[in-house]
N, CA, C and O of each residue as an XYZ file, in Angstrom:
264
protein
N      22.778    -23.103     -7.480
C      22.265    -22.021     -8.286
C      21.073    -22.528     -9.103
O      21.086    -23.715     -9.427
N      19.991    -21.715     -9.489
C      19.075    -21.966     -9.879
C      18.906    -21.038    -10.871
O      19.255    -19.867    -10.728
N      18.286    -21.563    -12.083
C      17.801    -20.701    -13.169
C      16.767    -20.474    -13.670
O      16.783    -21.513    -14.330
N      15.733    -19.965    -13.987
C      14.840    -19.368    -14.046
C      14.392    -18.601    -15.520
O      14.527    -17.380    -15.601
N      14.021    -19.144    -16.317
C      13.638    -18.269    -17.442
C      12.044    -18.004    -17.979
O      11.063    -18.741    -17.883
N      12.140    -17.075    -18.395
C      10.627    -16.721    -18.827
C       9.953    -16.145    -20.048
O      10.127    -15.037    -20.554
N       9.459    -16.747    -20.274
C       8.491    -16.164    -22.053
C       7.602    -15.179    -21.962
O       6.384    -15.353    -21.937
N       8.097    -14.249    -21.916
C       7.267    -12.683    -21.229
C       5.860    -12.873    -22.774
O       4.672    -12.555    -22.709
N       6.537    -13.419    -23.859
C       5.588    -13.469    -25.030
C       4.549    -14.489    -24.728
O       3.434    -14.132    -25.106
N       4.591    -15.667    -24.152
C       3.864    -16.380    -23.836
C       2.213    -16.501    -22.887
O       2.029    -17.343    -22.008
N       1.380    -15.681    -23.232
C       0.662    -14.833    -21.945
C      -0.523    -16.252    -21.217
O      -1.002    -17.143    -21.919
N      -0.683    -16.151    -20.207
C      -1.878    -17.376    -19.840
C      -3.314    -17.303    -19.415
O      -4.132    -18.123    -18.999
N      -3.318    -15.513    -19.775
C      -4.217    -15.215    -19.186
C      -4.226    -13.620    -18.540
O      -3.231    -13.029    -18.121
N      -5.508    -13.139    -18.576
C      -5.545    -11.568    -18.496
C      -5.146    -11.692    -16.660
O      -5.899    -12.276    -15.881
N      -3.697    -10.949    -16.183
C      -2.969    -10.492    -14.878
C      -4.304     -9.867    -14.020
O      -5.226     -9.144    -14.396
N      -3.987    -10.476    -12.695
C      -5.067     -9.851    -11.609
C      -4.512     -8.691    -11.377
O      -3.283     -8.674    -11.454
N      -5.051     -7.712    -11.116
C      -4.459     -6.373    -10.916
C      -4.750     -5.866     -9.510
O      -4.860     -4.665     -9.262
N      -4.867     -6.814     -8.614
C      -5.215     -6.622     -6.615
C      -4.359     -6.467     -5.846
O      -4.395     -6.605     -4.624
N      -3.187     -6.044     -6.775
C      -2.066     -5.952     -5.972
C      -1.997     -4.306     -6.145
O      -1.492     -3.744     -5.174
N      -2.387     -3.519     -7.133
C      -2.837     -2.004     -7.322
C      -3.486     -1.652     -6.159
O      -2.983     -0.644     -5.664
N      -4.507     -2.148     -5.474
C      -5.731     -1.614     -4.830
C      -5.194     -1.302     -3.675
O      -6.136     -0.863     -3.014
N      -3.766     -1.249     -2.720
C      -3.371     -1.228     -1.153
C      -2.051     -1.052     -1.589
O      -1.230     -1.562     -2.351
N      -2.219      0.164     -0.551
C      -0.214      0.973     -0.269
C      -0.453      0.575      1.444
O      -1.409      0.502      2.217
N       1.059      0.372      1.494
C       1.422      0.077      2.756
C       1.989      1.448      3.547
O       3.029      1.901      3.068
N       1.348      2.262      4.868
C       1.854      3.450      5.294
C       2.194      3.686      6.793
O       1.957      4.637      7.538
N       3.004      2.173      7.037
C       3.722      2.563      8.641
C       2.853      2.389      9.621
O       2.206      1.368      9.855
N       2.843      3.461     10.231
C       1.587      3.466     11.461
C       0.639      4.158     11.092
O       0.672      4.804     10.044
N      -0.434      4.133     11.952
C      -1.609      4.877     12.333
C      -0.991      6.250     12.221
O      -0.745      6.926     11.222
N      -0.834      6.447     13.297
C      -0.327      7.793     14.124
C       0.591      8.875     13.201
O       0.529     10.096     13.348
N       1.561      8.098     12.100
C       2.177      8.786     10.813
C       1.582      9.454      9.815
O       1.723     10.535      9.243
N       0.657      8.226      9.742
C      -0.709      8.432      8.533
C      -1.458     10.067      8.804
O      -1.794     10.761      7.844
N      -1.652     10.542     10.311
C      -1.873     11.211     10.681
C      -1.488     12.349     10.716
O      -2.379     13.191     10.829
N      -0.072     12.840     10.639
C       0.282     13.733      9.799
C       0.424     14.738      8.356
O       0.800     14.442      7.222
N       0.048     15.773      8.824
C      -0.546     16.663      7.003
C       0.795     16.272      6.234
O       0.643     16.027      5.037
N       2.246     16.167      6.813
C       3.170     15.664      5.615
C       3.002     14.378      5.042
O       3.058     14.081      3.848
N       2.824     13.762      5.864
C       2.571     11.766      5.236
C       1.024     11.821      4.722
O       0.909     11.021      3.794
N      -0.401     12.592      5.047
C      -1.162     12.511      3.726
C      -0.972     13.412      2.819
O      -1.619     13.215      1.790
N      -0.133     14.586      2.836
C      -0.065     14.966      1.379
C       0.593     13.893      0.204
O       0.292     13.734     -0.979
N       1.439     13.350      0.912
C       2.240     12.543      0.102
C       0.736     11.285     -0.432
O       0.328     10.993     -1.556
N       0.309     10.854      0.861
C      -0.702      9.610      0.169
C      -1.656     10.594     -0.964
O      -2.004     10.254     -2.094
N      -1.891     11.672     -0.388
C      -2.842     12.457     -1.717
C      -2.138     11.947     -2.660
O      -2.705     11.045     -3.278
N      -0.765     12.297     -3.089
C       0.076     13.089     -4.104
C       0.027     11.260     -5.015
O       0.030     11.138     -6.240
N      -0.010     10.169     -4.099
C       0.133      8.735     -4.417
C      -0.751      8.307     -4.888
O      -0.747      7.251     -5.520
N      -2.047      9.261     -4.633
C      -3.536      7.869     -5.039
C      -3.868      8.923     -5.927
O      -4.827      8.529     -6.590
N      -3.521     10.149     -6.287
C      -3.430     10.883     -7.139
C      -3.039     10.223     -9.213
O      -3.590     10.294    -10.312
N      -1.734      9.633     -8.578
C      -0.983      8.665     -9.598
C      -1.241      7.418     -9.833
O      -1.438      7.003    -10.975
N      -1.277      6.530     -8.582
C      -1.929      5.430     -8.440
C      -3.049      5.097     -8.392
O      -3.194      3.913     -8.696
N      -4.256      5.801     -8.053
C      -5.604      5.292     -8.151
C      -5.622      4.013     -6.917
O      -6.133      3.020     -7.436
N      -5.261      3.761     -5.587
C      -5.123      3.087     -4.571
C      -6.264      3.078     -3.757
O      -6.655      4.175     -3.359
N      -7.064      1.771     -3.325
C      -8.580      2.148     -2.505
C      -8.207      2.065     -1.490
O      -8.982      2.587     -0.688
N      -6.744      1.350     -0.756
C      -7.272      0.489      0.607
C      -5.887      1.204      1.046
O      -5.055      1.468      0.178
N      -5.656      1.509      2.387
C      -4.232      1.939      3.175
C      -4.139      1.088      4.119
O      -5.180      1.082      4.777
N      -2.963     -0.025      4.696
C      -2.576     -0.646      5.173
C      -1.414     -0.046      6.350
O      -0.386      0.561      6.049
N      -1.710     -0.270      7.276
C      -1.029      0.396      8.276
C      -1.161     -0.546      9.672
O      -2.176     -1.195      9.926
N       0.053     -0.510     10.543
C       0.195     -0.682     11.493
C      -0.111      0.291     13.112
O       0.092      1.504     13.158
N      -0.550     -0.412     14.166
C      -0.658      0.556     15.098
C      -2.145      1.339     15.528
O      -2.044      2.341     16.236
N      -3.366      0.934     15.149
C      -4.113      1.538     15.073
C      -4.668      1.567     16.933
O      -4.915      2.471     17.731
N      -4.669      0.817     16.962
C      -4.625      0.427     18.913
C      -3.787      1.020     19.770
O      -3.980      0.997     20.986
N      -2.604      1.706     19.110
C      -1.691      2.059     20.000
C      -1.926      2.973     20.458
O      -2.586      3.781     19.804
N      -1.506      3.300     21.800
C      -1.287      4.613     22.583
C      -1.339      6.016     22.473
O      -2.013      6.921     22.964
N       0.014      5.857     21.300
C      -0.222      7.300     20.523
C      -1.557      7.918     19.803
O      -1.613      9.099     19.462
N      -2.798      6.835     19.581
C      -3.785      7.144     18.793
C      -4.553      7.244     19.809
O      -5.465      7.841     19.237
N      -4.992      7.109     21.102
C      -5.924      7.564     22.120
C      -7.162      6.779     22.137
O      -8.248      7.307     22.378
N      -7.052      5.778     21.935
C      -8.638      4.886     21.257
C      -8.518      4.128     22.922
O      -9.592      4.145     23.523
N      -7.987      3.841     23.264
C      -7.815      2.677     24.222
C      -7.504      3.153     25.091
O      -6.450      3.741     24.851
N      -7.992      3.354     26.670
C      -7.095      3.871     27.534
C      -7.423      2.574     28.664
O      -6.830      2.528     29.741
């Protein structure tokens, strides 16, 4: 077992905040649906998010490649 404690008061420095900038959204082909971007609307709406991370963009279902 390991323990772990932390001085939340202790600060070292102003937090990178680059972990804000990218939501992760499945596939391509999901993304593509008006239900899964209303929801990303409804997300970067709240979040303020630049970048969408997704799997699948090559695939089949997306028609890029035959």
């Amino acid at each position: 077992m390991r323990n772990i404690s932390v001085n939340i008061k202790n600060e070292a420095g102003r937090m990178s905040e680059h972990f804000n900038a990218c939501v992760g959204a499945g596939r391509a082909g999901e993304v593509m649906r008006r239900d899964a971007y209303e929801q990303l609307r409804m997300l970067q709406n709240s979040c303020h998010f630049r970048y969408i991370r997704f799997h699948g963009l090559y695939h089949e279902e997306m028609a890029i490649v035959k």
